[in-house]
TORLO-357512 format. One record per residue (C-alpha): residue number from 1; residue in one letter; x, y, z. Coordinates in steps of 0.001 Angstrom, whole numbers, plus 500000, padded with zeros to 6 digits. Layout:
<nodes>
+-----+---------+--------+--------+--------+
| num | residuo |     px |     py |     pz |
+-----+---------+--------+--------+--------+
| NUM |       A |      X |      Y |      Z |
...
+-----+---------+--------+--------+--------+
</nodes>
This chain:
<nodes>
+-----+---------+--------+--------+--------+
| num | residuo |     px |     py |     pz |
+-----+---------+--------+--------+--------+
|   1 |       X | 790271 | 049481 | 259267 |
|   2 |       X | 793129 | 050905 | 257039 |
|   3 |       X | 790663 | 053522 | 255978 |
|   4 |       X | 789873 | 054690 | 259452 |
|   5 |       X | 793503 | 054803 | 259910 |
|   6 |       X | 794355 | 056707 | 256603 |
|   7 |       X | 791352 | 058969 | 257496 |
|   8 |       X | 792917 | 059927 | 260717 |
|   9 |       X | 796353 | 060383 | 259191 |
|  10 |       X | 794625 | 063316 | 256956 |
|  11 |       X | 792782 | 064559 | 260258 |
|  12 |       X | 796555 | 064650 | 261829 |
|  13 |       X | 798041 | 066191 | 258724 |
|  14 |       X | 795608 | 068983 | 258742 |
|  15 |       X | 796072 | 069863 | 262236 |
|  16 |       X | 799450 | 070034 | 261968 |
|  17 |       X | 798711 | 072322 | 258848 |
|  18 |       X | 796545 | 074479 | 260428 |
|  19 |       X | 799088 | 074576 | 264207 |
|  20 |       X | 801995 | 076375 | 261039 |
|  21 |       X | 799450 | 078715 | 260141 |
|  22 |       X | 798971 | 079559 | 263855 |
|  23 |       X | 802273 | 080020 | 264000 |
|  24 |       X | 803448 | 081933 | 261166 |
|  25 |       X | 800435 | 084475 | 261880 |
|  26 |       X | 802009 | 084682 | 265519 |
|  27 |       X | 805515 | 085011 | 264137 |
|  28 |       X | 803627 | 087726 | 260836 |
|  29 |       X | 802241 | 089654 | 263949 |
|  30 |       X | 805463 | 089609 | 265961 |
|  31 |       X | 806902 | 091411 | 263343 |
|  32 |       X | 804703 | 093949 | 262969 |
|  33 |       X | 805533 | 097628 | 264258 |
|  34 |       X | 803254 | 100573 | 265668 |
|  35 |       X | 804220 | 103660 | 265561 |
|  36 |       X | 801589 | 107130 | 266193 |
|  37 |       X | 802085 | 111000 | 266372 |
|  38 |       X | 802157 | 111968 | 269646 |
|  39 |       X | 798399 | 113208 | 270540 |
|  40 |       X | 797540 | 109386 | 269196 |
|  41 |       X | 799479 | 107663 | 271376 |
|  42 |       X | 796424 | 106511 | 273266 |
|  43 |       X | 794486 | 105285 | 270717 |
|  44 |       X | 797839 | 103395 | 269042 |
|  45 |       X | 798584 | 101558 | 272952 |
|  46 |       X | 794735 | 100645 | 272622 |
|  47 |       X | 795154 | 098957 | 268767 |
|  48 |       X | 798654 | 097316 | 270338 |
|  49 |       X | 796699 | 095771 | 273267 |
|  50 |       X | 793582 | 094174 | 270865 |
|  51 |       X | 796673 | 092986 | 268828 |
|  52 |       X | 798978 | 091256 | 271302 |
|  53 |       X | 801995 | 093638 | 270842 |
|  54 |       X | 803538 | 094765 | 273815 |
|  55 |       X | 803811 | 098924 | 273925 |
|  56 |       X | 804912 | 100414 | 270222 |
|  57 |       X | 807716 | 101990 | 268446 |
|  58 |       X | 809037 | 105388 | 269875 |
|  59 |       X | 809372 | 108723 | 267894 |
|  60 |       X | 812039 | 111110 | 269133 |
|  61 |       X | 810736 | 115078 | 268273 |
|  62 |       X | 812237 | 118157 | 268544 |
|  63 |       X | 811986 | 121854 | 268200 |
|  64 |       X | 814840 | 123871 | 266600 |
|  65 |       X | 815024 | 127345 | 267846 |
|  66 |       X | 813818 | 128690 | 264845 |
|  67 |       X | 810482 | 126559 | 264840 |
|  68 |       X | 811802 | 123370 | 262199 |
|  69 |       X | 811030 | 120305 | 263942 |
|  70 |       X | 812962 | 117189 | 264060 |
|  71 |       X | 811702 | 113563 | 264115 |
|  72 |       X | 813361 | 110355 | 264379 |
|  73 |       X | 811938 | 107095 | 264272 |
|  74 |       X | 813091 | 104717 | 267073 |
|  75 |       X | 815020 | 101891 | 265639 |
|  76 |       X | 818567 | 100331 | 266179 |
|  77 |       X | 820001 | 100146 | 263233 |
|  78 |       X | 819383 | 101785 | 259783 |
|  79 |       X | 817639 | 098341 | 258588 |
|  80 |       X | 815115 | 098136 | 261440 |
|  81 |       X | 812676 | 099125 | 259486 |
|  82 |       X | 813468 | 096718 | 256289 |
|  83 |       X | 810725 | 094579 | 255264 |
|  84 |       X | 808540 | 095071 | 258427 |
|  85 |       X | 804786 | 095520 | 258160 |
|  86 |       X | 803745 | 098751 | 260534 |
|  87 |       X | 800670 | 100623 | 261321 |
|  88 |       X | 800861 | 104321 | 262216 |
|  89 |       X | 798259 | 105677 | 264346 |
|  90 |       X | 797599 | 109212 | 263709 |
|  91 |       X | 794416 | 111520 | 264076 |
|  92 |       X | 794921 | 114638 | 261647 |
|  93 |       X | 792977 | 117227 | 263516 |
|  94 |       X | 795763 | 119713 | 263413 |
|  95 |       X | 798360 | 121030 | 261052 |
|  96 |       X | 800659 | 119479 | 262666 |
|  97 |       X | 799704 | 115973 | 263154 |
|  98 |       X | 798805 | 116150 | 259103 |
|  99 |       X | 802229 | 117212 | 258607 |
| 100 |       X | 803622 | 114569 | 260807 |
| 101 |       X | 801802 | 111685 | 259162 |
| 102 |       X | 803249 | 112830 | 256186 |
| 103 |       X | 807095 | 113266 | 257221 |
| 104 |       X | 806851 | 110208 | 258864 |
| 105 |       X | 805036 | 108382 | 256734 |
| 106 |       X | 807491 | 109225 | 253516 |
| 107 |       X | 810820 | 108185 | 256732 |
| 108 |       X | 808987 | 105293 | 256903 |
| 109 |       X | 809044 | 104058 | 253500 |
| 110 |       X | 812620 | 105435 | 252755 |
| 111 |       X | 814043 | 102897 | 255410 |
| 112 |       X | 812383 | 099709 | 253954 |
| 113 |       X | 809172 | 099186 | 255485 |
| 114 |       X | 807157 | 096421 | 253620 |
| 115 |       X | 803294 | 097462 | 254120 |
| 116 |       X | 801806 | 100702 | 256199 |
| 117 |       X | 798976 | 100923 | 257378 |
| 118 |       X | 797987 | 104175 | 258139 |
| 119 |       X | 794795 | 104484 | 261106 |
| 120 |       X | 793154 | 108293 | 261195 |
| 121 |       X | 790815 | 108022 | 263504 |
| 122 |       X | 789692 | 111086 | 262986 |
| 123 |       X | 790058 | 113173 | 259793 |
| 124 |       X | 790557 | 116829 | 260135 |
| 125 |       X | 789659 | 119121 | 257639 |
| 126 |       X | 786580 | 116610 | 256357 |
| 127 |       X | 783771 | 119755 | 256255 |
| 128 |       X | 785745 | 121457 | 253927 |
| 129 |       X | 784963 | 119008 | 251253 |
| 130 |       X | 783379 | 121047 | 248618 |
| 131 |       X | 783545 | 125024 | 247884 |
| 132 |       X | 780761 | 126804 | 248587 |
| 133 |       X | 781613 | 130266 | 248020 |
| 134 |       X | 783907 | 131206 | 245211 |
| 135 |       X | 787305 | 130791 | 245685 |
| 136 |       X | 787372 | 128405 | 248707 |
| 137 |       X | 790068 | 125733 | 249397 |
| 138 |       X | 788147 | 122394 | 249416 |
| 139 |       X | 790867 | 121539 | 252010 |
| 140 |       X | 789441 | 117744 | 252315 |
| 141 |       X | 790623 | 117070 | 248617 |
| 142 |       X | 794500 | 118910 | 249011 |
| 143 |       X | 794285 | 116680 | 252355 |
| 144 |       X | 793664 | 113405 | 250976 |
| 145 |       X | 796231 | 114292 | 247850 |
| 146 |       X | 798723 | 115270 | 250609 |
| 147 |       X | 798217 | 111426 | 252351 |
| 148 |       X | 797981 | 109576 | 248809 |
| 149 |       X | 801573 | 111179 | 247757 |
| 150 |       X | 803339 | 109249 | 250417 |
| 151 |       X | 805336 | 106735 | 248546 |
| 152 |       X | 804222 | 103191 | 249121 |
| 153 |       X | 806846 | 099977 | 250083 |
| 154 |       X | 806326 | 096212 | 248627 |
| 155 |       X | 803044 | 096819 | 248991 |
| 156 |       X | 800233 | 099347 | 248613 |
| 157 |       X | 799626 | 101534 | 251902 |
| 158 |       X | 796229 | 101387 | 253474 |
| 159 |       X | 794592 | 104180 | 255017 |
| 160 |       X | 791784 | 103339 | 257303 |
| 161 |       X | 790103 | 105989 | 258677 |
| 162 |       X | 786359 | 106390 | 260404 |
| 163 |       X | 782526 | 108102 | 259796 |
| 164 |       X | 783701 | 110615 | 257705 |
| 165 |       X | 781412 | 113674 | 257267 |
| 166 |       X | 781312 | 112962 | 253655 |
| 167 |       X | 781366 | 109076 | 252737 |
| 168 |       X | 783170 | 110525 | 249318 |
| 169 |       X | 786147 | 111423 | 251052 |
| 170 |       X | 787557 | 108233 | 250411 |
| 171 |       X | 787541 | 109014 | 246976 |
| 172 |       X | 789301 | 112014 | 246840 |
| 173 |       X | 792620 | 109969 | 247456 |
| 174 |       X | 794771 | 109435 | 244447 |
| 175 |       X | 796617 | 106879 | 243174 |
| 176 |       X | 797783 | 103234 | 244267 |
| 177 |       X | 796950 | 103310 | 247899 |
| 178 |       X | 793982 | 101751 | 249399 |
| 179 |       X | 791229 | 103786 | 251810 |
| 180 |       X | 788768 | 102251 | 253492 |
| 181 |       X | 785655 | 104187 | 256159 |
| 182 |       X | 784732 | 102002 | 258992 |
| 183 |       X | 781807 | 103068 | 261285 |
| 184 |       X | 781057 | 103511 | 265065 |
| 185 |       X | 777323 | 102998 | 264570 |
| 186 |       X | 777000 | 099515 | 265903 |
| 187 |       X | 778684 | 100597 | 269129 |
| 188 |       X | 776780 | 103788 | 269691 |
| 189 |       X | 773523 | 102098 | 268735 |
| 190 |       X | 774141 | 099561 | 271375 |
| 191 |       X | 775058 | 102279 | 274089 |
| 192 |       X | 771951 | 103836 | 273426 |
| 193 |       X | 769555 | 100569 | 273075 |
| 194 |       X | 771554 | 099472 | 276822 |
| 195 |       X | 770104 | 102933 | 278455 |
| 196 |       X | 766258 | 101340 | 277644 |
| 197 |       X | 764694 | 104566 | 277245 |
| 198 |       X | 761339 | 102442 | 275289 |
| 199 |       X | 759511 | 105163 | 272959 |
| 200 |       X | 760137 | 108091 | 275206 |
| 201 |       X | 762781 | 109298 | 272616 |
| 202 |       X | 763447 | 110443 | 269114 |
| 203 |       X | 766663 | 111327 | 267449 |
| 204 |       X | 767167 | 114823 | 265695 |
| 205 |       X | 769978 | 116654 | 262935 |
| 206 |       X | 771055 | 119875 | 262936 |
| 207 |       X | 772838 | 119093 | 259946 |
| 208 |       X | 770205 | 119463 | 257462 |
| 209 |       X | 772317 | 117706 | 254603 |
| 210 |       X | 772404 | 114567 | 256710 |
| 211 |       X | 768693 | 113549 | 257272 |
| 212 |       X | 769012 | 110409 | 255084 |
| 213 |       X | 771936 | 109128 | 257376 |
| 214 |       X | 769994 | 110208 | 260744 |
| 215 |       X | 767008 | 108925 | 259569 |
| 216 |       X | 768061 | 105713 | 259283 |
| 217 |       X | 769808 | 105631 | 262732 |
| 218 |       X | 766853 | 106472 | 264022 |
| 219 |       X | 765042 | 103474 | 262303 |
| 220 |       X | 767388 | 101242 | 263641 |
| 221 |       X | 766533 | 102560 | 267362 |
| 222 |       X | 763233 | 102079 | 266340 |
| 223 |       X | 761962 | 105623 | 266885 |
| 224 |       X | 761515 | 108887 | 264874 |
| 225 |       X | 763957 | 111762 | 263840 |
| 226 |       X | 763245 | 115479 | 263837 |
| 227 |       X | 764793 | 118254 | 262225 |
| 228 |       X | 766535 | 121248 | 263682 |
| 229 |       X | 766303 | 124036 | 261237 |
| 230 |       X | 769803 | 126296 | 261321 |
| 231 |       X | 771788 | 128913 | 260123 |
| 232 |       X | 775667 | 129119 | 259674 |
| 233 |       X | 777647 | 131493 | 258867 |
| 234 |       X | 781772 | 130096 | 259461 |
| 235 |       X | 781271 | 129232 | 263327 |
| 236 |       X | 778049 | 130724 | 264208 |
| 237 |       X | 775148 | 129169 | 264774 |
| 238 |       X | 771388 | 130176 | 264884 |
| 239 |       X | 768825 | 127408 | 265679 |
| 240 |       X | 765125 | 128562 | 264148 |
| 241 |       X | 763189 | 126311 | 264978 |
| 242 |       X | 762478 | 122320 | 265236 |
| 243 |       X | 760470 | 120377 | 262283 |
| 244 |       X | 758585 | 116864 | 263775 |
| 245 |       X | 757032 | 116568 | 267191 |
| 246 |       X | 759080 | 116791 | 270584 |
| 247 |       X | 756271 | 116751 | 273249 |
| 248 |       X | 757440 | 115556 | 275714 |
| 249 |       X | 760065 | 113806 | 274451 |
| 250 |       X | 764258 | 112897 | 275095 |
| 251 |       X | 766356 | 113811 | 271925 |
| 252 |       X | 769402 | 112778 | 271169 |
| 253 |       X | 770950 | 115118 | 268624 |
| 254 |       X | 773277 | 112751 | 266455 |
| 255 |       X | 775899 | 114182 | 264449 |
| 256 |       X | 779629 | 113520 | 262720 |
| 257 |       X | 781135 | 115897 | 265177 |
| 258 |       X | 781316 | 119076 | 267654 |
| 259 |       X | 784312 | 121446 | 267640 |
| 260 |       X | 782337 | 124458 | 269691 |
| 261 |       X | 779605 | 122835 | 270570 |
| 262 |       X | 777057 | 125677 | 269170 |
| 263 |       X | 775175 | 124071 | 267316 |
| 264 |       X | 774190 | 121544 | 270140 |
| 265 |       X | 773508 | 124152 | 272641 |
| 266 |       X | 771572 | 125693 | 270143 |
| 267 |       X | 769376 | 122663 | 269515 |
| 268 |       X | 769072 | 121912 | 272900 |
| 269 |       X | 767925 | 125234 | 273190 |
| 270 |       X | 765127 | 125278 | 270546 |
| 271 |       X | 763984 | 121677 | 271407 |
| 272 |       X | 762962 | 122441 | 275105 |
| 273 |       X | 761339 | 125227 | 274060 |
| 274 |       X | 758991 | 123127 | 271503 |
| 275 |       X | 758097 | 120925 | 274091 |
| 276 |       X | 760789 | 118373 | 274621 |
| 277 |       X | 761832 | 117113 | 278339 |
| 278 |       X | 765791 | 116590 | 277712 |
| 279 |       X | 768177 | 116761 | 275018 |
| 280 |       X | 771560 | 114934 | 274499 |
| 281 |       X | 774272 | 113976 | 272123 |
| 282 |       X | 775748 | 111034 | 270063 |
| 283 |       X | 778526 | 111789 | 268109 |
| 284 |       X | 780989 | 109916 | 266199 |
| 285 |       X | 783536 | 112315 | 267122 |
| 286 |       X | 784237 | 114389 | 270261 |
| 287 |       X | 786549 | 116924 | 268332 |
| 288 |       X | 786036 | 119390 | 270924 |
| 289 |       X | 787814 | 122867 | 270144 |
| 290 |       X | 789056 | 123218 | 274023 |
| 291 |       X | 787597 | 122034 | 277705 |
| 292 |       X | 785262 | 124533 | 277870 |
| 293 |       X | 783316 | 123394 | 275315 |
| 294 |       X | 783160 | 120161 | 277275 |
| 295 |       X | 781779 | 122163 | 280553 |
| 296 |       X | 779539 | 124007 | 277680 |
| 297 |       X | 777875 | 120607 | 276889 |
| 298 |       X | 777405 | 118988 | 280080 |
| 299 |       X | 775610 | 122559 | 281322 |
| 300 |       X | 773193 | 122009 | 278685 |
| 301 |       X | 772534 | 118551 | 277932 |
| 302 |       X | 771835 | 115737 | 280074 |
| 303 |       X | 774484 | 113466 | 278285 |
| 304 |       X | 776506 | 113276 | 275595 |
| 305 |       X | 777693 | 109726 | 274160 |
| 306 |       X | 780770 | 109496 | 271769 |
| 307 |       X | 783571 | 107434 | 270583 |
| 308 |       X | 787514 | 107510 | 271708 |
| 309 |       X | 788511 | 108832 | 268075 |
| 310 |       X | 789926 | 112089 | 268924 |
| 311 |       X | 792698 | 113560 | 271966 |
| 312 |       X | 789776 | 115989 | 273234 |
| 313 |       X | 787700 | 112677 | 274115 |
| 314 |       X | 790521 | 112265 | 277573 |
| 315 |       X | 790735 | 116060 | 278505 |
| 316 |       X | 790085 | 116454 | 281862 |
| 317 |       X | 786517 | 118300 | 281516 |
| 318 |       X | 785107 | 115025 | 279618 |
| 319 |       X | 786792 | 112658 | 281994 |
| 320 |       X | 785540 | 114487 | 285320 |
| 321 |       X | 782255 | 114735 | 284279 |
| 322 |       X | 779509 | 112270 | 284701 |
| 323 |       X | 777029 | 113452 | 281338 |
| 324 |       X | 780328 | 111811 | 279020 |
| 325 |       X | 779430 | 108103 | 277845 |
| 326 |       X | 782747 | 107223 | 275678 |
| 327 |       X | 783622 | 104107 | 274015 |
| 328 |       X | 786106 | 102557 | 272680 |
| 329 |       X | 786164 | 102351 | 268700 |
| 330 |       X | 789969 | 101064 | 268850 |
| 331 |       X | 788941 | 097048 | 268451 |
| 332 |       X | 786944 | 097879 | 264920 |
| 333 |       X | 790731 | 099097 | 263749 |
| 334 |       X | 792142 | 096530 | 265139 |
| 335 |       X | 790075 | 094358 | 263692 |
| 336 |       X | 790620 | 095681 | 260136 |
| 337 |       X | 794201 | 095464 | 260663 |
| 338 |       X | 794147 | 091838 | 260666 |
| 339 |       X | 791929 | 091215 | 257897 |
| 340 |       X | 794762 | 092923 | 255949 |
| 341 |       X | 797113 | 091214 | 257426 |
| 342 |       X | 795393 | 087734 | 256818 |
| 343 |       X | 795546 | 087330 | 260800 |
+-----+---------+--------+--------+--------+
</nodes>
């Protein structure tokens, strides 16, 4: 009998053991702060929601006459910041969101935070990752230096960022810091799996240095992949022609990204004309240039599924129209963030 009782002492103790660790996560992720440039701010309320924080830090900007801007980071007092774990949300698809993780970034540190976590969606500048001509900027690397310089707190900042067009990237950051690539393929695979379109589909590239990567999303849909055969010269595109068999078929055209959206029109043009019955899109990233591009794409495919990683994903054009499908990548961040935090 006394060992049934001093077994359910134990059983008591480690409840009560694990009900502290409840609570100290509760109280780790209470103190936690989100913060995001300004054309994130969506995507940082979404993180904030999966997370069980109420809204997010504010950022106060402003434009001198001569063009400087001005930031301030929302706080009370001057040690608001010390020893807090935050996460800033940030897509660098423009100058000036790059240059406003940085600034910020660096403020951050200065005024004591702990841990930053740094969330970039999307990473602009991520074709430019080699030079193919003599003398180009291989932009992706002076990018990823750029991010890696920001001075890190107590401990090392983490930069999570998703489907990169080069898997390397993460490698061409420097120093202490940690990266990490997560992945929207799960997600997309199941969007396209839920639209049951049986064998009456294969998946195609335009991107002939990624037919490794679309091959095997095509062998997880359980169907083939073709090959559009291009040309590129800066932003224009010339389709030639379509290697693998089309007849009669739906393709889905599955790339990183579209910024103008030629190279999908373009394919969609080429693959009718061999034979095929529809074309569409899945893309990691909607990176669209302007709305027109959006009205471009729903004129010439019959859908176009993507992810919630970049501003252009809520313009009006994609929101209005019936041929977007776009989902929500903001729990997989989420998700990472408390792995790091040990949530």
């Amino acid at each position: 009998m006394l060992g049934v009782f001093n077994e359910d002492k134990e059983c008591v103790s480690r409840t009560l053991r694990s009900f502290k660790t409840k609570k100290e996560r509760r109280k780790q992720m209470h103190n936690l702060l989100i913060f995001s440039t300004q054309a994130s701010n969506y995507f940082s309320l979404l993180i904030a929601k999966h997370l069980g924080i109420c809204g997010h830090g504010e950022i106060v900007r402003r434009v001198f006459g001569g063009g400087e801007k001005y930031y301030r980071i929302g706080v009370e007092k001057k040690t608001g910041l010390l020893g807090r774990d935050v996460v800033f949300v940030g897509s660098a698809h423009t100058d000036d969101d790059l240059e406003e993780l940085y600034r910020i970034g660096r403020a951050l540190v200065g005024y004591g935070a702990r841990r930053i976590i740094f969330v970039i969606p999307f990473l602009g500048y991520s074709t430019m990752d080699r030079a193919a001509s003599p003398g180009e900027v291989v932009t992706a690397k002076t990018v990823a230096c750029k991010l890696s310089a920001i001075p890190s707190g107590d401990m090392r900042n983490t930069f999570l960022m998703m489907d990169l067009h080069v898997s390397g990237l993460v490698h061409y950051f420097e120093g202490n810091c940690l990266r990490f690539e997560l992945s929207s393929e799960d997600i997309l695979l199941e969007t396209i799996k839920k639209m049951n379109y049986a064998d009456n589909f294969v998946v195609g590239t335009g991107d002939l240095g990624r037919p490794k990567l679309v091959k095997i999303f095509a062998k997880k849909l359980g169907t083939n992949f073709v090959l559009v055969d291009k040309d590129r010269e800066f932003e224009k595109v010339v389709a030639n022609g379509v290697i693998g068999d089309v007849q009669g078929k739906l393709v889905f055209i599955y790339d990183d990204m579209t910024r103008s959206g030629d190279t999908l029109v373009e394919a969609a043009t080429v693959c009718r004309k061999a034979g095929a019955v529809a074309v569409g899109a899945v893309l990691n990233h909607l990176a669209l240039n302007n709305e027109g591009v959006a009205r471009k794409l729903s004129s010439s495919l019959f859908g176009v599924i993507s992810t919630n990683t970049h501003s252009m994903s809520r313009c009006g054009a994609v929101r209005n129209s019936d041929k977007f499908v776009i989902k929500d990548v903001s729990g997989i961040f989420a998700d990472s963030i408390k792995s790091i935090l040990n949530y």
